[in-house]
Backbone and ligand atoms as CSV (ligand in chain L), in Angstrom:
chain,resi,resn,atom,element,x,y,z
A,1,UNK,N,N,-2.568,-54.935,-1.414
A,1,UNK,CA,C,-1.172,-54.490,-1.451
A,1,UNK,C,C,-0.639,-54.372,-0.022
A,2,UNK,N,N,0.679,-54.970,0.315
A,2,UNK,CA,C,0.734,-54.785,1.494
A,2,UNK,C,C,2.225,-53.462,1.707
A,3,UNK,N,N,2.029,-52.970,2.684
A,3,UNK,CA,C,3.041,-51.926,2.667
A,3,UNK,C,C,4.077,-52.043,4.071
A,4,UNK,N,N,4.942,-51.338,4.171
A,4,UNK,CA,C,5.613,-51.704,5.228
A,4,UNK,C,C,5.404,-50.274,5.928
A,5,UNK,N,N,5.442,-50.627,7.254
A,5,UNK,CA,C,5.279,-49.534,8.049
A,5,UNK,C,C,6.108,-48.253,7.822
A,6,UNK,N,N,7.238,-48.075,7.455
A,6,UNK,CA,C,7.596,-46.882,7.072
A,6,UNK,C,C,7.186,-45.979,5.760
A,7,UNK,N,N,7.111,-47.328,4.826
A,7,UNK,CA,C,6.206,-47.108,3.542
A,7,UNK,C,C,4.649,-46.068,3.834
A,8,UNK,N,N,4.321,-46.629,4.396
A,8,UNK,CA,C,2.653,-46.256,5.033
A,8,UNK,C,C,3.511,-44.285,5.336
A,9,UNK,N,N,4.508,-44.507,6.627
A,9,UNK,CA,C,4.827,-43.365,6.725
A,9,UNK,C,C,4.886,-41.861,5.792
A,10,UNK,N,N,5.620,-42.541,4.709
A,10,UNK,CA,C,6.332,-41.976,4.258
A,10,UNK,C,C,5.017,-41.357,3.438
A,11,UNK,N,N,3.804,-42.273,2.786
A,11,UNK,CA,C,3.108,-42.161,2.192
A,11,UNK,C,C,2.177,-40.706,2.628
A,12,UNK,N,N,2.313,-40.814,4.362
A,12,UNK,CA,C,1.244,-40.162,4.977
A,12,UNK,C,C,1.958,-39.046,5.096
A,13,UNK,N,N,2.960,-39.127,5.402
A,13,UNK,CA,C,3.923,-37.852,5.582
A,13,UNK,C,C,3.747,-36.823,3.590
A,14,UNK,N,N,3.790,-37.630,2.598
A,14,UNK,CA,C,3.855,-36.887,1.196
A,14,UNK,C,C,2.268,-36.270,1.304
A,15,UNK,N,N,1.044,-36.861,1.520
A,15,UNK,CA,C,-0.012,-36.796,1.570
A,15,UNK,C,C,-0.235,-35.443,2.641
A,16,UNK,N,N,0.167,-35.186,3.728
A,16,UNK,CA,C,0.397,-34.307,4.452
A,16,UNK,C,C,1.120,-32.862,4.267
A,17,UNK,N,N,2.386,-33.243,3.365
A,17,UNK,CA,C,2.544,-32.320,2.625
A,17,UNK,C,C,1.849,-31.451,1.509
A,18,UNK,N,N,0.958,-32.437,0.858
A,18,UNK,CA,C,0.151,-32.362,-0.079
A,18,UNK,C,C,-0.828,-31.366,0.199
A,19,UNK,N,N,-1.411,-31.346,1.225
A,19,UNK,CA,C,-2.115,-30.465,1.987
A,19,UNK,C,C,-2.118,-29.150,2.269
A,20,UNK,N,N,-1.080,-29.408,2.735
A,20,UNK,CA,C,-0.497,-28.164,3.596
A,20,UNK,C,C,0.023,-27.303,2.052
A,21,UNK,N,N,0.741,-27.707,1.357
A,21,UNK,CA,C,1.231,-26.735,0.287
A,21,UNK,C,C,-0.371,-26.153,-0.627
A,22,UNK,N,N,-1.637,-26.831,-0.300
A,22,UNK,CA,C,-2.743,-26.607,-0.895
A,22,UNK,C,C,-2.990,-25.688,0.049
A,23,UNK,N,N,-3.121,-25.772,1.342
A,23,UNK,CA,C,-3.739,-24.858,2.033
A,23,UNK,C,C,-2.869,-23.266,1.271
A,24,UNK,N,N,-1.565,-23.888,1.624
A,24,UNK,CA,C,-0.553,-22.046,1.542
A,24,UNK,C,C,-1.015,-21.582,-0.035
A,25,UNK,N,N,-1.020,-22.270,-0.666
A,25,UNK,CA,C,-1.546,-21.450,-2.271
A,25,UNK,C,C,-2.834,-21.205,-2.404
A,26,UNK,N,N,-3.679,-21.645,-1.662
A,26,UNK,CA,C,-5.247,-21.685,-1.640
A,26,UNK,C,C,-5.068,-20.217,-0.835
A,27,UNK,N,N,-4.931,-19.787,0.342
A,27,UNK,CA,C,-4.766,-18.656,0.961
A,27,UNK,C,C,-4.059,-17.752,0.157
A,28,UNK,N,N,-3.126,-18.065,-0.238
A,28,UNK,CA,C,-2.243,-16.800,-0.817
A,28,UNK,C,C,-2.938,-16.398,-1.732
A,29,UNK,N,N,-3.682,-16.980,-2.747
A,29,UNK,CA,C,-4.943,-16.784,-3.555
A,29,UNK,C,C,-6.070,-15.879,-3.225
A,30,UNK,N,N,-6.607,-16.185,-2.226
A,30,UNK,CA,C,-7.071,-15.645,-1.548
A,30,UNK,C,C,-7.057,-14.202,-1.063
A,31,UNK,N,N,-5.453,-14.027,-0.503
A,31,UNK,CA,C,-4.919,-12.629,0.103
A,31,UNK,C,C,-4.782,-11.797,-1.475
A,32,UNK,N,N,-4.408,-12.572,-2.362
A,32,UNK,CA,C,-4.239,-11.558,-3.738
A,32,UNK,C,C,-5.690,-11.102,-4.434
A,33,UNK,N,N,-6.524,-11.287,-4.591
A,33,UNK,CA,C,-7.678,-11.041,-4.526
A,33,UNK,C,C,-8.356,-9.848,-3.959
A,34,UNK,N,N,-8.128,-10.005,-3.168
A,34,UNK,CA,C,-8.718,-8.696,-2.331
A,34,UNK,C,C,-7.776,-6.939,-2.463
A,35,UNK,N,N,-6.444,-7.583,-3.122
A,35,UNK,CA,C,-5.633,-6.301,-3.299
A,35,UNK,C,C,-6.798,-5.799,-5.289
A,36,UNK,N,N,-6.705,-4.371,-4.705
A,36,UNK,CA,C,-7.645,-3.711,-6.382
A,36,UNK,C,C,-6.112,-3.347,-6.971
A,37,UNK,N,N,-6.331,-3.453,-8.284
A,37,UNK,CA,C,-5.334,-2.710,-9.677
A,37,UNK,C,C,-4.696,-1.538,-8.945
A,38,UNK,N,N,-5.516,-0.741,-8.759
A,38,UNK,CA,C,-4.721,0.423,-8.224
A,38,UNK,C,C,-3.996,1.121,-6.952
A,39,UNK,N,N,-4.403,-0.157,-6.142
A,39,UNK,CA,C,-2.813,-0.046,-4.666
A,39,UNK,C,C,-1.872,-0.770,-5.346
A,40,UNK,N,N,-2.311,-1.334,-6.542
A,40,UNK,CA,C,-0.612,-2.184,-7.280
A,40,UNK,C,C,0.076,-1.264,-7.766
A,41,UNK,N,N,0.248,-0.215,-7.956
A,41,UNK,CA,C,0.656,0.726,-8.734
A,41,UNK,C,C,2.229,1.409,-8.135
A,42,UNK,N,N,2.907,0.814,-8.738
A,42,UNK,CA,C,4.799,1.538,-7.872
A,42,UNK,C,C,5.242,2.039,-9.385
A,43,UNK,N,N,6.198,2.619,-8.885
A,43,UNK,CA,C,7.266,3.179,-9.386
A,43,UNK,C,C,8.647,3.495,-8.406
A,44,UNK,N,N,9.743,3.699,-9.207
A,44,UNK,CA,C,11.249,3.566,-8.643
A,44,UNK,C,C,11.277,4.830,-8.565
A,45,UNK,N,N,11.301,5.364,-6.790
A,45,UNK,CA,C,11.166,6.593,-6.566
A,45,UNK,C,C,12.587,7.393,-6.893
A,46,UNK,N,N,13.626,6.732,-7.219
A,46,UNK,CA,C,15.169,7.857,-7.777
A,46,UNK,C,C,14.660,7.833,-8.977
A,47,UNK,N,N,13.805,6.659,-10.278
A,47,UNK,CA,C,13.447,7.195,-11.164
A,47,UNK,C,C,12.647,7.810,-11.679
A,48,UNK,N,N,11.576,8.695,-10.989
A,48,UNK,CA,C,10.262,8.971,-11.498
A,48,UNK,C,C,10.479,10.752,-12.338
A,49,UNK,N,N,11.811,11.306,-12.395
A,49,UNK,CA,C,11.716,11.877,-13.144
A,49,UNK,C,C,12.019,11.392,-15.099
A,50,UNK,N,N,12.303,10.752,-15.043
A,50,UNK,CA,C,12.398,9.592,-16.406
A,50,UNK,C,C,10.773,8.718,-16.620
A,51,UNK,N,N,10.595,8.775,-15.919
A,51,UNK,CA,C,9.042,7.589,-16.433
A,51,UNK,C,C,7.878,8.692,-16.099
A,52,UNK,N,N,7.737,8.066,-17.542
A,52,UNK,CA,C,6.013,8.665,-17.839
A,52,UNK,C,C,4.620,8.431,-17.154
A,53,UNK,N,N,3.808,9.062,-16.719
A,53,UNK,CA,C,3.888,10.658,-16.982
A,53,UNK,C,C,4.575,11.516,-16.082
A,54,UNK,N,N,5.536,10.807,-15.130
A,54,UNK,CA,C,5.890,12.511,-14.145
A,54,UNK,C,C,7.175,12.846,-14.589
A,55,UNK,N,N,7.561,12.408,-15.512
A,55,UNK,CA,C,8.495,12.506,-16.973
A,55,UNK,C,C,8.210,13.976,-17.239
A,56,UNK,N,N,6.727,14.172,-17.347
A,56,UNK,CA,C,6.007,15.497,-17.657
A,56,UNK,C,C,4.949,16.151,-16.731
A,57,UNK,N,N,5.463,17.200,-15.769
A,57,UNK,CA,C,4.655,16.774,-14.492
A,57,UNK,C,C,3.556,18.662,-14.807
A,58,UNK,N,N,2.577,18.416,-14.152
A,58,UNK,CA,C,1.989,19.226,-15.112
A,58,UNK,C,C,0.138,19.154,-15.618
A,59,UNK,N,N,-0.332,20.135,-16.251
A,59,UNK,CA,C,-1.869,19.888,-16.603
A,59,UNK,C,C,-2.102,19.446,-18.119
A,60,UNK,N,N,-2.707,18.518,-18.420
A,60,UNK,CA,C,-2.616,17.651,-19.655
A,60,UNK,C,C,-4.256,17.802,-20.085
A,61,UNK,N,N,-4.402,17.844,-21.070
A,61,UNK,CA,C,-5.690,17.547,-21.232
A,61,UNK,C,C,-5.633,16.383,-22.519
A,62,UNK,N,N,-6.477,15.731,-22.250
A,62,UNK,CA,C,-7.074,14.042,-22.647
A,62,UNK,C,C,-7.937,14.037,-23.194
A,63,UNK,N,N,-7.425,13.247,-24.618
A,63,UNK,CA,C,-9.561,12.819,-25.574
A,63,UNK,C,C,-9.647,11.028,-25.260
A,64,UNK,N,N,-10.867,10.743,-24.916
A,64,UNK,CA,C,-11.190,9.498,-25.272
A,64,UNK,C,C,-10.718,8.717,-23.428
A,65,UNK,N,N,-11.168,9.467,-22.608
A,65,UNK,CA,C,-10.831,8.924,-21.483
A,65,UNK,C,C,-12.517,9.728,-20.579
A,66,UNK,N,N,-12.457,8.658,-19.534
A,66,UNK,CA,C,-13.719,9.381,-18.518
A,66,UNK,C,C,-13.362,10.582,-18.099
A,67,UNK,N,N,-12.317,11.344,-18.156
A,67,UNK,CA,C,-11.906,12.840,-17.882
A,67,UNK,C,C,-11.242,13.316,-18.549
A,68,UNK,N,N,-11.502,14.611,-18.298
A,68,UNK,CA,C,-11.076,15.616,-19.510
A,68,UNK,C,C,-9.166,15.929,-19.105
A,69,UNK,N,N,-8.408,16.024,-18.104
A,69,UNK,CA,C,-7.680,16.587,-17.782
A,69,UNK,C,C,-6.878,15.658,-16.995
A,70,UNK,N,N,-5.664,15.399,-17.000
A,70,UNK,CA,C,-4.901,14.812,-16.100
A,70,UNK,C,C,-3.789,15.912,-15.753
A,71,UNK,N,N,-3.973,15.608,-14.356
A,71,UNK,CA,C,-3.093,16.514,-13.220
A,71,UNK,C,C,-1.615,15.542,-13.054
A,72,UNK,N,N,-0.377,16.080,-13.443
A,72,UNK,CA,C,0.507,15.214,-13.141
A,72,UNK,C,C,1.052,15.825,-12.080
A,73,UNK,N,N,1.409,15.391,-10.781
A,73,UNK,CA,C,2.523,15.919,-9.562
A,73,UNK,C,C,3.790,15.531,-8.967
A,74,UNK,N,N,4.486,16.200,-9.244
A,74,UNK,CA,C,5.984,15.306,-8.697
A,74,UNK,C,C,6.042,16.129,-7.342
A,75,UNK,N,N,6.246,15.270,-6.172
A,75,UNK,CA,C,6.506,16.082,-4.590
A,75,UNK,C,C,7.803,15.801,-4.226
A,76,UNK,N,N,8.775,16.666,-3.780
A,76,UNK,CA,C,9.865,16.087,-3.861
A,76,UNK,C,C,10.104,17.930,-1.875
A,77,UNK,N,N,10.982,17.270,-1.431
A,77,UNK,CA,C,11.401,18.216,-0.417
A,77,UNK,C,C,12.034,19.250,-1.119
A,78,UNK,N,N,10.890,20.543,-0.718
A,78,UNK,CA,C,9.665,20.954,-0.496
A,78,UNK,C,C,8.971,21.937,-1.547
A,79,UNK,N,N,9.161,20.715,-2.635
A,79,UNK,CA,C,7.589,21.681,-3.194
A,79,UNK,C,C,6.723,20.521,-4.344
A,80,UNK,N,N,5.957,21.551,-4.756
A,80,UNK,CA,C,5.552,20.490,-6.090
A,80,UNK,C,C,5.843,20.821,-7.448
A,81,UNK,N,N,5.932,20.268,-8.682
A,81,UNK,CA,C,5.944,20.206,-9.319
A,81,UNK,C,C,4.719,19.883,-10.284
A,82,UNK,N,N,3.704,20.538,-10.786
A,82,UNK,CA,C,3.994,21.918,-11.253
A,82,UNK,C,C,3.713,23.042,-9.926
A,83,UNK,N,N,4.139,24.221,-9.478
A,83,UNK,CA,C,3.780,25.112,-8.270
A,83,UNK,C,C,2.252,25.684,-8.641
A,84,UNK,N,N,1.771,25.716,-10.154
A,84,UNK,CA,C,0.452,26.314,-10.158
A,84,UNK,C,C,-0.432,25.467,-10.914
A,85,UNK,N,N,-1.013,24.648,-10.456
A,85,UNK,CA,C,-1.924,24.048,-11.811
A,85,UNK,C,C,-3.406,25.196,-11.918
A,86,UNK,N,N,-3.483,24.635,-13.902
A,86,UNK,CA,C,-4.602,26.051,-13.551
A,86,UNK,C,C,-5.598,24.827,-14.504
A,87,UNK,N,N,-7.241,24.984,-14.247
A,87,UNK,CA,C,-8.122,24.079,-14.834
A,87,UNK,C,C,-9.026,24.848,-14.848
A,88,UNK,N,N,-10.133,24.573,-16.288
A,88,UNK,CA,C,-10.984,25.780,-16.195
A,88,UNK,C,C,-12.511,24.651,-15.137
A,89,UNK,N,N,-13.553,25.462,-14.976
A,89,UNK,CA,C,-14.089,24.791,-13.956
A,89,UNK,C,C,-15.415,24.021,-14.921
A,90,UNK,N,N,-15.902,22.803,-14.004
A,90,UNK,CA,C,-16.603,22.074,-14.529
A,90,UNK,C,C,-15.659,21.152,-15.145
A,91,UNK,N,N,-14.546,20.698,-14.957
A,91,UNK,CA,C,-13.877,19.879,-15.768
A,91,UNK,C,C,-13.267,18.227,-14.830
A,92,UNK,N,N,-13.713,17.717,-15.482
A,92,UNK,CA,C,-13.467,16.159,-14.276
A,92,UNK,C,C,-11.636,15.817,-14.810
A,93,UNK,N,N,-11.359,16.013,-13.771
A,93,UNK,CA,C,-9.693,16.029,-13.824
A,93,UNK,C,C,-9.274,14.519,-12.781
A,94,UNK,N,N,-8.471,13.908,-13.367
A,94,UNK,CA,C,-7.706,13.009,-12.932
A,94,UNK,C,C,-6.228,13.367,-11.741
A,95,UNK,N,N,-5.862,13.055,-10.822
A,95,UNK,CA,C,-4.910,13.692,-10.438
A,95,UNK,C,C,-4.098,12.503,-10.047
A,96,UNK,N,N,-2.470,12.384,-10.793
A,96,UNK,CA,C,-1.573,11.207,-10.230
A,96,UNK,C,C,-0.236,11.786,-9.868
A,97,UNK,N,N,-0.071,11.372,-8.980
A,97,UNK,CA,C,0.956,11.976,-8.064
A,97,UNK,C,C,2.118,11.100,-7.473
A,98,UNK,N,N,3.303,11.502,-7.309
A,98,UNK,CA,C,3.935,10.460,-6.392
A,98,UNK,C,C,5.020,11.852,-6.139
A,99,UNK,N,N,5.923,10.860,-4.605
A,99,UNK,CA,C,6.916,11.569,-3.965
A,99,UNK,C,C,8.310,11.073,-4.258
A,100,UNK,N,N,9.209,12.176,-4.704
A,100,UNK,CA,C,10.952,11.387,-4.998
A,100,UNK,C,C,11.133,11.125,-4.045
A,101,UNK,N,N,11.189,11.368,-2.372
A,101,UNK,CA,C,12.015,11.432,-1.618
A,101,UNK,C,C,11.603,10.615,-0.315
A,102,UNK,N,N,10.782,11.639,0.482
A,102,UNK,CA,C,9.851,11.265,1.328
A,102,UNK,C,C,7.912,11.348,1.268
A,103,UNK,N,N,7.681,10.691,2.900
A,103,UNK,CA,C,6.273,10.826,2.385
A,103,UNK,C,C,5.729,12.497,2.443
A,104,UNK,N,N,5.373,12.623,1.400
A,104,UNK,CA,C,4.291,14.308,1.291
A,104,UNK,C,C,2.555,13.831,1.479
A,105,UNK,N,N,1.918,15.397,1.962
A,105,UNK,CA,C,0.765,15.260,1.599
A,105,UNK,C,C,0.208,15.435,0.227
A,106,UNK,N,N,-0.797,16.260,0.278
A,106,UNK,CA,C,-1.429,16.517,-1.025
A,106,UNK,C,C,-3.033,16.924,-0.912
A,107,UNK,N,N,-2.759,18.078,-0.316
A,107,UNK,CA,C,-4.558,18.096,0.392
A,107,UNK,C,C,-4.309,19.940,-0.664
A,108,UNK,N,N,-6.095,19.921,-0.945
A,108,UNK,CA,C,-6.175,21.388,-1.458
A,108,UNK,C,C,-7.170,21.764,-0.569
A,109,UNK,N,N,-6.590,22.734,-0.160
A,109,UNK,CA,C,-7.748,22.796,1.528
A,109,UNK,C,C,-9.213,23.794,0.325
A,110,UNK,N,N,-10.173,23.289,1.197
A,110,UNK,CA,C,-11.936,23.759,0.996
A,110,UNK,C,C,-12.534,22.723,-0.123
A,111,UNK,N,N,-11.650,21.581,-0.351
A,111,UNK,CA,C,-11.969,20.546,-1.764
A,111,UNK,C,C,-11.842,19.186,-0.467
A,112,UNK,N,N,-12.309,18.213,-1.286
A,112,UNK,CA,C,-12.097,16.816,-0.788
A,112,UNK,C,C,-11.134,16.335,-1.317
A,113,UNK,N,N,-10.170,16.695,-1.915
A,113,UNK,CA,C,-8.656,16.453,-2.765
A,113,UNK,C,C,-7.880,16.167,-1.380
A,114,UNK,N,N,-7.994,14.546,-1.025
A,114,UNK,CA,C,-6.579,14.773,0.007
A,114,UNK,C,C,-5.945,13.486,-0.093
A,115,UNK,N,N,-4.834,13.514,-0.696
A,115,UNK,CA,C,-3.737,12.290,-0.914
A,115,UNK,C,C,-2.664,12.274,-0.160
A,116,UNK,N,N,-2.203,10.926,-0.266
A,116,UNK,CA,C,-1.252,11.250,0.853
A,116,UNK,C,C,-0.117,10.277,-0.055
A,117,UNK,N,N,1.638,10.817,-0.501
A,117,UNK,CA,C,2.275,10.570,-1.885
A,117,UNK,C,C,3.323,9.980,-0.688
A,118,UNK,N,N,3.265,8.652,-1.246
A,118,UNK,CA,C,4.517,8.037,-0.440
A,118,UNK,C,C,5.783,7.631,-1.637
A,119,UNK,N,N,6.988,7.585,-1.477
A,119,UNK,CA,C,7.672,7.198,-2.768
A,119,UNK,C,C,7.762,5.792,-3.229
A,120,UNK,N,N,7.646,5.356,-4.032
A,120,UNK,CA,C,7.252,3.985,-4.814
A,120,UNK,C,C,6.320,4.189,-5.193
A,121,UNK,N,N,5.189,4.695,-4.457
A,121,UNK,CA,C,3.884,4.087,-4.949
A,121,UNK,C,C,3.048,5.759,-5.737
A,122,UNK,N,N,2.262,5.430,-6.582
A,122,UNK,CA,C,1.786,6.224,-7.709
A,122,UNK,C,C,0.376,6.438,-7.211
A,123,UNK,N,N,-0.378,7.256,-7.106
A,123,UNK,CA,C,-1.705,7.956,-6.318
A,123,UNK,C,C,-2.662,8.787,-7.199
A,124,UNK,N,N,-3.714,8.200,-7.346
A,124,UNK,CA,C,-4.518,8.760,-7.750
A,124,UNK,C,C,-6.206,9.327,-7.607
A,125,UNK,N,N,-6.592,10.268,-8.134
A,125,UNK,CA,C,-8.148,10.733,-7.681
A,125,UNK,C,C,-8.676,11.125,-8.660
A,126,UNK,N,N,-9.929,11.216,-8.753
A,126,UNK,CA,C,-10.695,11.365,-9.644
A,126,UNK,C,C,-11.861,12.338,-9.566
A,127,UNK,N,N,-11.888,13.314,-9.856
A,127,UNK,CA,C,-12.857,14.094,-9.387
A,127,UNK,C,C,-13.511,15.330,-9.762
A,128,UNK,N,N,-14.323,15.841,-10.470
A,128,UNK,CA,C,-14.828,16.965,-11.083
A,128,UNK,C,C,-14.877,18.411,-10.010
A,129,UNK,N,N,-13.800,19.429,-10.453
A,129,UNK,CA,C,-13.997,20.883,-10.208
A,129,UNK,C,C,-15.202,21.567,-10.368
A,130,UNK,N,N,-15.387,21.734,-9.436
A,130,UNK,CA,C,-16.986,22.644,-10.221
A,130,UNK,C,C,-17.028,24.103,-8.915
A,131,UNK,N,N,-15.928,24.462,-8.335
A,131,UNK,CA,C,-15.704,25.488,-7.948
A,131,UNK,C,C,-14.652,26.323,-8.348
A,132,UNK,N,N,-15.499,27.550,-8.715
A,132,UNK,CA,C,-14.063,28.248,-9.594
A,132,UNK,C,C,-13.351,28.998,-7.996
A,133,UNK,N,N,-12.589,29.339,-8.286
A,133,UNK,CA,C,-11.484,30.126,-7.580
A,133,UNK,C,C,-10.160,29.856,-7.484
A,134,UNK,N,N,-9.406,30.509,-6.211
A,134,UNK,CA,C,-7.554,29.918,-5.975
A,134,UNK,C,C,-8.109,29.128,-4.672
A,135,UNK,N,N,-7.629,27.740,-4.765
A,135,UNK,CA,C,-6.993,27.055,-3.498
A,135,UNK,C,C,-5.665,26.381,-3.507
A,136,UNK,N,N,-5.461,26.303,-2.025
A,136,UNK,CA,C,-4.121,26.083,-1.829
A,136,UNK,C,C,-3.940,24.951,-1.517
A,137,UNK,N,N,-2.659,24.392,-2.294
A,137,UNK,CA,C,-2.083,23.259,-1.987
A,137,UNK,C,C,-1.486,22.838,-0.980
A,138,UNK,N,N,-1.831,21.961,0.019
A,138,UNK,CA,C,-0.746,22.049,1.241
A,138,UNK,C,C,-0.181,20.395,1.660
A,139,UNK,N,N,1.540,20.425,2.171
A,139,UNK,CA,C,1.538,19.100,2.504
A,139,UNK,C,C,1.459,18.940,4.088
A,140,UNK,N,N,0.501,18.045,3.987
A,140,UNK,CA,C,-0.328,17.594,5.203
A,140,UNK,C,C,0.604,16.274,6.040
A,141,UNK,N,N,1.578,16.038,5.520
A,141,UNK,CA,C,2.612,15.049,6.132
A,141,UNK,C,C,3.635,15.847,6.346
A,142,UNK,N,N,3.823,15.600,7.914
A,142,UNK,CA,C,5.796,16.278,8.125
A,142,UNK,C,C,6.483,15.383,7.395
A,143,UNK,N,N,7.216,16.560,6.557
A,143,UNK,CA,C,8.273,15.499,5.869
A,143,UNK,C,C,9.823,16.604,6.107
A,144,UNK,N,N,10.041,16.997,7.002
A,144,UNK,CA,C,11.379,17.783,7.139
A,144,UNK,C,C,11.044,19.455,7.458
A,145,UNK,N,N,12.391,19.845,7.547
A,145,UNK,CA,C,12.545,21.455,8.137
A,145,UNK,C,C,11.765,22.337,6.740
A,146,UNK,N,N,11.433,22.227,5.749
A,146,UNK,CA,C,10.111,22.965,4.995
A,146,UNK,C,C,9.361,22.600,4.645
A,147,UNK,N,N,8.600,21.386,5.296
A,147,UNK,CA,C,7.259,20.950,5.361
A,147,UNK,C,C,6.321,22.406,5.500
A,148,UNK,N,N,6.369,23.387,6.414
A,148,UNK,CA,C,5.813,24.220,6.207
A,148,UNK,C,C,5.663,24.807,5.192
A,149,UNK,N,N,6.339,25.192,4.421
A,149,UNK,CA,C,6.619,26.261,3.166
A,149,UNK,C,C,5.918,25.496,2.259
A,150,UNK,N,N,6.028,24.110,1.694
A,150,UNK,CA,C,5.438,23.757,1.387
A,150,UNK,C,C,3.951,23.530,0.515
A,151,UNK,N,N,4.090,24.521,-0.654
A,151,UNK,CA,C,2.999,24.042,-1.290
A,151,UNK,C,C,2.669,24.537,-2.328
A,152,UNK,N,N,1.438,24.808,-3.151
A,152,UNK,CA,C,0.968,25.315,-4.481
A,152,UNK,C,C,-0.272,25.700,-4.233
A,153,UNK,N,N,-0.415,25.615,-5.831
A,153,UNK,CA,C,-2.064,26.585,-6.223
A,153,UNK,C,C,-2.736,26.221,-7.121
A,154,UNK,N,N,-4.037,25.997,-7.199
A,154,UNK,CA,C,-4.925,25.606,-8.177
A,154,UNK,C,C,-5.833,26.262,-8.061
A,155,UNK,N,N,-5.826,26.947,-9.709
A,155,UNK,CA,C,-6.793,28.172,-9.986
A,155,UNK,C,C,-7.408,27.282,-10.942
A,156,UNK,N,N,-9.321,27.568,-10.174
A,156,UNK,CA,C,-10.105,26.991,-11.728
A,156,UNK,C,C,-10.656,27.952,-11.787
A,157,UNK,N,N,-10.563,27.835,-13.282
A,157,UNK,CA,C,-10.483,29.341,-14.123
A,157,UNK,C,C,-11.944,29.078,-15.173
A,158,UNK,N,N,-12.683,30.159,-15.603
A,158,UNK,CA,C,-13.528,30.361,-16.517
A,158,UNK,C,C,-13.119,29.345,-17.891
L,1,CUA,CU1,CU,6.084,17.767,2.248
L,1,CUA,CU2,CU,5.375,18.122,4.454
């Protein structure tokens, strides 16, 4: 077959393209992969009092899941929602959280509980109480003039 020199071009030039659009989807493949299920997790931070669960923000308890208890938290400038969660102890509690506004913390100081609630995105931990007492909730991100004031209580209870 004989071709004409621009022919040839044109050929090498589609073939080249060919490539290159393999490389960019082969990589982008790649980069999606490595993201886990649960940094995918948003929500529309003006709507998260409408969508479930911070619809209902609050201590839930759950059958038929790896934990007994889900912790719901809405952080909004400056406090949380619920101000007291109470859990009795020994109980593996789930905790999902997000912020309406700005970024909050989410640390219960003397626990390894420390999240950090940015708005869009939905946060979660997983983790069994097995110390009874009161600790305090504190937000560990400046987020404005009562970032200090800032916080709650979780009593695990008998
Ligand atoms: Cu909320 Cu600092």
């Amino acid at each position: 077959m004989h071709l004409h020199k621009y022919e040839k071009y044109w050929l090498m030039f589609g073939i080249g393209s060919l490539i290159v659009f393999l490389l960019i989807t082969g990589l982008m493949a790649l980069n999606n992969s490595h993201e886990t299920p649960n940094s995918q997790k948003t929500i529309n931070p003006e709507k998260v009092s409408e969508i479930a669960p911070f619809n209902k923000p609050g201590v839930h308890k759950v059958a038929g899941k790896d934990w007994d208890y889900e912790v719901v938290v809405v952080a909004s400038a400056f406090l949380y929602e619920p101000s007291e969660i109470k859990i009795p102890v020994n109980s593996k509690v789930k905790f999902i959280a997000t912020s309406k506004d700005v970024v909050h913390g989410f640390e219960i100081a003397k626990t390894n509980i420390n999240m950090m609630l940015e708005p869009g995105h939905i946060s979660e931990y997983t983790t069994t109480v097995n110390k009874k007492g009161e600790f305090l909730v504190v937000c560990n991100e400046y987020c404005g003039m009562g970032h200090a004031e800032m916080h709650a209580t979780l009593k695990v209870v008998d």
